[in-house]
SERO-4910 file (N, C-alpha, C, O; in steps of 0.05 Angstrom, whole numbers):
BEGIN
 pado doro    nc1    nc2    nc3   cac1   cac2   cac3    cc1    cc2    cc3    oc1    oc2    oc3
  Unk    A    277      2   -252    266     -7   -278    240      8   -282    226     13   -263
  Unk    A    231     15   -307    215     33   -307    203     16   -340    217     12   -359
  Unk    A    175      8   -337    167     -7   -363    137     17   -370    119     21   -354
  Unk    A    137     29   -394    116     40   -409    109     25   -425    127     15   -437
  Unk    A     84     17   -432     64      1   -450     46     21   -466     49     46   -463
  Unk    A     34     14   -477      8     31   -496    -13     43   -472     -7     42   -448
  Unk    A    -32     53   -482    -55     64   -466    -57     50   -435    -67     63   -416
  Unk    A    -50     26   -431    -56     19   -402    -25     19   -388    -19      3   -370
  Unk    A    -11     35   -397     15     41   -384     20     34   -354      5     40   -335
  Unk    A     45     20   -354     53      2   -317     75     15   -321     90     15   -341
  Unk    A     76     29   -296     90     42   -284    116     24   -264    103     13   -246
  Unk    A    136     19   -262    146      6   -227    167     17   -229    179     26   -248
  Unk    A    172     17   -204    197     30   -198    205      4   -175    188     -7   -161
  Unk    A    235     -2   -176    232    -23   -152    225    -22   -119    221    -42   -106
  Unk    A    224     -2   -111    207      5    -82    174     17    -90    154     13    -76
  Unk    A    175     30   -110    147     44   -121    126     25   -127    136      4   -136
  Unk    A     93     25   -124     73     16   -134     73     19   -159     73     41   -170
  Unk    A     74     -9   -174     59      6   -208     33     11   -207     18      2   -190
  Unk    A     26     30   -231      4     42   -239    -10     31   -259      5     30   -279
  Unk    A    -31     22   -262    -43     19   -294    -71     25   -290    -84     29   -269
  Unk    A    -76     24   -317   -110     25   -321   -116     59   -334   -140     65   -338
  Unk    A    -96     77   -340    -97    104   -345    -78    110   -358    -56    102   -354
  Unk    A    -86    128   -381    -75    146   -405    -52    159   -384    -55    166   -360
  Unk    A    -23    160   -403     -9    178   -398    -16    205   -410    -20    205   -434
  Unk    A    -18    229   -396    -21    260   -421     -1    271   -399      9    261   -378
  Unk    A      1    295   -412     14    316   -394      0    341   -390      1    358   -408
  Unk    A    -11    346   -373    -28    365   -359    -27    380   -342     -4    377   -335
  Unk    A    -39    400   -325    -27    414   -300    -43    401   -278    -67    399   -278
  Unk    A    -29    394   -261    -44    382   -241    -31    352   -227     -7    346   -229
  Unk    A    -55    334   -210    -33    313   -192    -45    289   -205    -67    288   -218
  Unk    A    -28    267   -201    -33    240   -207    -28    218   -232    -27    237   -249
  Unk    A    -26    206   -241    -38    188   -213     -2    174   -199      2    155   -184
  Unk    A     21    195   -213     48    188   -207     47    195   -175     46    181   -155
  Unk    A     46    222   -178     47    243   -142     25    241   -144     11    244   -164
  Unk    A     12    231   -109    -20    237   -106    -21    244    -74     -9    231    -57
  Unk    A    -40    269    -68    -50    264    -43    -53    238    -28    -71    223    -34
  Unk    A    -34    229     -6    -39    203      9    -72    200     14    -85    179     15
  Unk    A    -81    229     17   -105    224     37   -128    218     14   -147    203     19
  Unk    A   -126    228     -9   -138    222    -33   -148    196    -37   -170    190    -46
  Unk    A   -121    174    -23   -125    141    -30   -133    124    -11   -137    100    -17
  Unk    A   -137    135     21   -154    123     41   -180    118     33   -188    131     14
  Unk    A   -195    102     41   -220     91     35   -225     72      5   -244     58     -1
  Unk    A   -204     78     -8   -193     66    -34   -204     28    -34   -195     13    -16
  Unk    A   -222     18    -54   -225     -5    -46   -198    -17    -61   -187    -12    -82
  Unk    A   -191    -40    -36   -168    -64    -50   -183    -92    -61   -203   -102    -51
  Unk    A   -173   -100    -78   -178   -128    -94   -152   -143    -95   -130   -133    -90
  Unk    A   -157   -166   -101   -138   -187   -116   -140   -193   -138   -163   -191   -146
  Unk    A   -122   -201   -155   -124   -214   -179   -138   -219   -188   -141   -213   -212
  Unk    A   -158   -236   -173   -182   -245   -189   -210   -231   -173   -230   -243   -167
  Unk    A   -205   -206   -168   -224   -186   -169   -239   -192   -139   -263   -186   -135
  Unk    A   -227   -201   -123   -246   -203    -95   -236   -183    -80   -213   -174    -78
  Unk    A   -261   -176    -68   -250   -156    -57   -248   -163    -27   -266   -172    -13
  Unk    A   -215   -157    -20   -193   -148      4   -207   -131     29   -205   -140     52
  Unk    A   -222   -106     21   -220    -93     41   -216    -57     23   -221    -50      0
  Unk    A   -207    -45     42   -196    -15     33   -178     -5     54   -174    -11     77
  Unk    A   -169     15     34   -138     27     49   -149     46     66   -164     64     60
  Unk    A   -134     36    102   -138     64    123   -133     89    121   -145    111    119
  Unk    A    -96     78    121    -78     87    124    -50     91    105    -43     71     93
  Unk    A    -36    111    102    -15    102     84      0    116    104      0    140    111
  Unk    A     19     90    116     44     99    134     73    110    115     85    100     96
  Unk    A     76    133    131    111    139    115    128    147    131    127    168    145
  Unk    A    148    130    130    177    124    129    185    157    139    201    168    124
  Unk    A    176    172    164    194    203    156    212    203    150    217    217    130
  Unk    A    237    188    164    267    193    168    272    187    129    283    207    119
  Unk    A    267    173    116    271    167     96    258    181     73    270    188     53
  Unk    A    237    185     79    217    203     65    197    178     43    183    182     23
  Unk    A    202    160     54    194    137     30    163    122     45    161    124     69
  Unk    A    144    109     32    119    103     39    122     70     45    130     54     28
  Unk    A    116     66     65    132     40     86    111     24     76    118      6     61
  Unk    A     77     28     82     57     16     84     38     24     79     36     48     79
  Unk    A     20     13     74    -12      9     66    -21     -4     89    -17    -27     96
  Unk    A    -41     20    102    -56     -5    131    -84    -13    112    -96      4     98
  Unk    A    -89    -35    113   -112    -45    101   -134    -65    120   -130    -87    131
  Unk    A   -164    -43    119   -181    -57    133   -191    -89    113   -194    -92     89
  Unk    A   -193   -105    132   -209   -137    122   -229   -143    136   -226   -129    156
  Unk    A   -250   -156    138   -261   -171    146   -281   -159    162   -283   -134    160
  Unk    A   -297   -173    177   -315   -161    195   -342   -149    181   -340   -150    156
  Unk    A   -367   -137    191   -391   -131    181   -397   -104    179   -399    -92    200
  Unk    A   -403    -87    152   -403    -64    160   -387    -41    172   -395    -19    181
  Unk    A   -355    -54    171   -336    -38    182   -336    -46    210   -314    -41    220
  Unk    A   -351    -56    224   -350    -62    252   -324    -98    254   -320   -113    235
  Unk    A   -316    -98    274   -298   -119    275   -273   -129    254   -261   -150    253
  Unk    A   -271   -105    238   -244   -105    220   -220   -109    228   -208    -95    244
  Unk    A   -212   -132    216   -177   -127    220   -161   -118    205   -160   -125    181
  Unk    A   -139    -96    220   -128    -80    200   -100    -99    204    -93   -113    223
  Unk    A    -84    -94    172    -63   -107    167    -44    -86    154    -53    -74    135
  Unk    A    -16    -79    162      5    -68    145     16    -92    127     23   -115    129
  Unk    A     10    -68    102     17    -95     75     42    -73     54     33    -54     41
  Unk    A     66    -78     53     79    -66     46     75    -55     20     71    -71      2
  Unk    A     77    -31     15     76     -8     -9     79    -25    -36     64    -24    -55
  Unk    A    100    -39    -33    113    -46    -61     98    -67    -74    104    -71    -98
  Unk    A     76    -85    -63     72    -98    -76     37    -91    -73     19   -109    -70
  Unk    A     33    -69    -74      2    -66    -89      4    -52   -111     19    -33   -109
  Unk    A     -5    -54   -127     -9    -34   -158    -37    -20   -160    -59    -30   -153
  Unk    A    -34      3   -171    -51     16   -169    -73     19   -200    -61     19   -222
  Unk    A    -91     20   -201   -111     15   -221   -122     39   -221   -141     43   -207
  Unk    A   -113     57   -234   -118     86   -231   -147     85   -251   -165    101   -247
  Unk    A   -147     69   -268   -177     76   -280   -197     57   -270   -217     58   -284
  Unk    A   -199     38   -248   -211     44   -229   -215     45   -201   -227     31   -184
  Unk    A   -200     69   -201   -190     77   -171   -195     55   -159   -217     44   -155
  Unk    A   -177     49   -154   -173     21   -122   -144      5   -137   -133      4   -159
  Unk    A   -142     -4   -115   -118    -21   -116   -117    -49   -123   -137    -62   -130
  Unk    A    -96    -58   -120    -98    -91   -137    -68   -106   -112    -44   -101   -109
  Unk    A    -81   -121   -102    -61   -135    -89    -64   -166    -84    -80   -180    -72
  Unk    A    -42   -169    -99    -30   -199   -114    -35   -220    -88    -12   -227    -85
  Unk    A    -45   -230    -76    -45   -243    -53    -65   -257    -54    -85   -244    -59
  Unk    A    -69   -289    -48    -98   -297    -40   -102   -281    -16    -88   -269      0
  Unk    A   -134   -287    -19   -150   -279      2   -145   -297     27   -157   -291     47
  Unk    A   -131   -316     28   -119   -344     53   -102   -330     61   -101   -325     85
  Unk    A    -87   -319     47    -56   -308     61    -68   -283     70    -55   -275     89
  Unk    A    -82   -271     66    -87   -247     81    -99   -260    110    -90   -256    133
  Unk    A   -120   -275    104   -141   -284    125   -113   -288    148   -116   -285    172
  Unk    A    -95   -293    141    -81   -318    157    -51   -291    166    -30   -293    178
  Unk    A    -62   -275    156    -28   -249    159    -25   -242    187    -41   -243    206
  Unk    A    -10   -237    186     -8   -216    225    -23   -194    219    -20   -181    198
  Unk    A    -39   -187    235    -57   -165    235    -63   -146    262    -44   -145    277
  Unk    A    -79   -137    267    -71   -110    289   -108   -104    291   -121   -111    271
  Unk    A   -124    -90    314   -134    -80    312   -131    -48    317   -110    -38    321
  Unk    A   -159    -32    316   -146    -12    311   -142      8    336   -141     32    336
  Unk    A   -139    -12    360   -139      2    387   -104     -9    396    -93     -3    417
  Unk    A    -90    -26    372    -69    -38    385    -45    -40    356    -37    -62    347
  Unk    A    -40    -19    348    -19    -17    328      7    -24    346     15    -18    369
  Unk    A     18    -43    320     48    -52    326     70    -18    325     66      5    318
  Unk    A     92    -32    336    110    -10    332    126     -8    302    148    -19    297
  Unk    A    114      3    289    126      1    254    148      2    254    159    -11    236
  Unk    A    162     15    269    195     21    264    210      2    273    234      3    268
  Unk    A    201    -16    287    215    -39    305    221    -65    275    208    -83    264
  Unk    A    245    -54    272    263    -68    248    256   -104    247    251   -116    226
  Unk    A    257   -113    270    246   -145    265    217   -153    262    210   -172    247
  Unk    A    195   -134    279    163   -138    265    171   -124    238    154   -136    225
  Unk    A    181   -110    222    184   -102    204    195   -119    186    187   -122    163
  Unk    A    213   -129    197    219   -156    180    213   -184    172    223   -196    153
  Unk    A    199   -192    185    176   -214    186    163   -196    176    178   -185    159
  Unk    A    141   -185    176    121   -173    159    126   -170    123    110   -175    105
  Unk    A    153   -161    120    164   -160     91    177   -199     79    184   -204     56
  Unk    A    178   -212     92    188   -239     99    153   -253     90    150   -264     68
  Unk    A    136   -250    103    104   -259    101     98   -255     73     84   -271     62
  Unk    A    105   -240     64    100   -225     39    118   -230     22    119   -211      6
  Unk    A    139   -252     17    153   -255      5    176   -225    -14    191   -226    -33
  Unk    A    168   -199      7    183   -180    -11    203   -162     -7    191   -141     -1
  Unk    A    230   -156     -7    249   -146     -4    236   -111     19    218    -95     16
  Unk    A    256   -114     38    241    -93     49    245    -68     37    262    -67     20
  Unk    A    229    -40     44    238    -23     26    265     -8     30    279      2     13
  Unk    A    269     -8     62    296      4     65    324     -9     59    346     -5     70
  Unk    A    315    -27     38    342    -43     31    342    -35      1    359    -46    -12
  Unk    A    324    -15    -12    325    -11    -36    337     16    -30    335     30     -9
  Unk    A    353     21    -59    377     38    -64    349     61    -78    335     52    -95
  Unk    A    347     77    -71    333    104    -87    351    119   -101    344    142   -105
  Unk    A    371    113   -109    396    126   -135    398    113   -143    418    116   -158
  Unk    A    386     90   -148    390     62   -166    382     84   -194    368    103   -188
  Unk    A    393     81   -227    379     77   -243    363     78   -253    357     93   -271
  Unk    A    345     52   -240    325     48   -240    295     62   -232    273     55   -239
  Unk    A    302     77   -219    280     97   -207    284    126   -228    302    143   -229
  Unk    A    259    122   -245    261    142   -259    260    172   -250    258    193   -263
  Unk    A    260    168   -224    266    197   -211    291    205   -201    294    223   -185
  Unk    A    313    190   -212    330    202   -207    350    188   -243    374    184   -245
  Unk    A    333    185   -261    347    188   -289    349    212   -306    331    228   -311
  Unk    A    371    212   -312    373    241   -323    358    247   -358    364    236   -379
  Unk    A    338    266   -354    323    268   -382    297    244   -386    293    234   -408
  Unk    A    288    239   -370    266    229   -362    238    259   -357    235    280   -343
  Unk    A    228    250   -372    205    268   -382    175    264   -386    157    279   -394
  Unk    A    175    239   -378    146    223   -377    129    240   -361    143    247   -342
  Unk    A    105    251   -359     91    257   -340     74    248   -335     76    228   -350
  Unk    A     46    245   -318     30    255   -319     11    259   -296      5    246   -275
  Unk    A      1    286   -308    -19    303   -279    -48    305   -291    -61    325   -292
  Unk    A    -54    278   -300    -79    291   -313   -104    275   -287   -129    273   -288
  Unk    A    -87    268   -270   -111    264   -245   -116    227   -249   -112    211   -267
  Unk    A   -126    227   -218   -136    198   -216   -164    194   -224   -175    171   -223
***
């Protein structure tokens, strides 16, 4: 499913982050559809009601699939010291491209309260059952159960022409 609005245009795709907060144009260049992963590390995250989460480490991907599994996101702690990092799956942060950082729908309880990792003791991501509880915590369909020929993914609709590279 793919929804365009006026000037604050939302993007989703059903495994994809939506986008808002930024003009569609068509330009030469990246973003805020394709973006350097490394571009969006240090990225601050919020919730809904504007508290701020933490910021993105890491953005894990899926090789075998080619698809973006996770968002490692630091929380808590002073100054960066004593952070806990958390994998919070791709699909349910949206991106606020006009002002760079992210938006993720979650109280700040359910994070406080998530399975989390420090950063001397990462889980094994690929291990299908921590993977599944983790997408289960999060109330959200995992991503390797979504069809990427669906339709729905305007990257694979035929005459789809939307762009835009006019940057984050």
């Amino acid at each position: 499913m793919s929804i365009r609005t006026d000037s604050t245009s939302q993007t989703q795709t059903s495994s994809g982050t939506p986008i808002v907060g930024a003009e569609r144009h068509t330009s030469n260049g990246p973003g805020p559809e394709v973006m350097d992963a490394a571009t969006l590390s240090g990225d601050a995250v919020v919730n809904a009601s504007g508290e701020d989460l933490g910021k993105i480490e890491a953005i894990m991907l899926d090789v075998q699939s080619g698809r973006i599994a996770y968002a490692v996101l630091s929380f808590g702690g002073f100054l960066g010291m004593g952070a806990k990092l958390f994998a919070i799956p791709w699909s349910i942060f949206t991106l606020d491209a006009g002002e760079k950082r992210f938006i993720l729908n979650v109280p700040k309880e359910q994070l406080e309260n998530a399975p989390g990792f420090d950063k001397g003791h990462w889980p094994s991501m690929a291990d299908t059952s921590w993977a599944t509880e983790l997408h289960d915590y999060y109330h959200v369909a995992p991503y390797w159960d979504d069809d990427l020929a669906s339709p729905r993914d305007p990257r694979t609709t035929a005459g789809s022409t939307s762009r835009n590279t006019t940057g984050y």
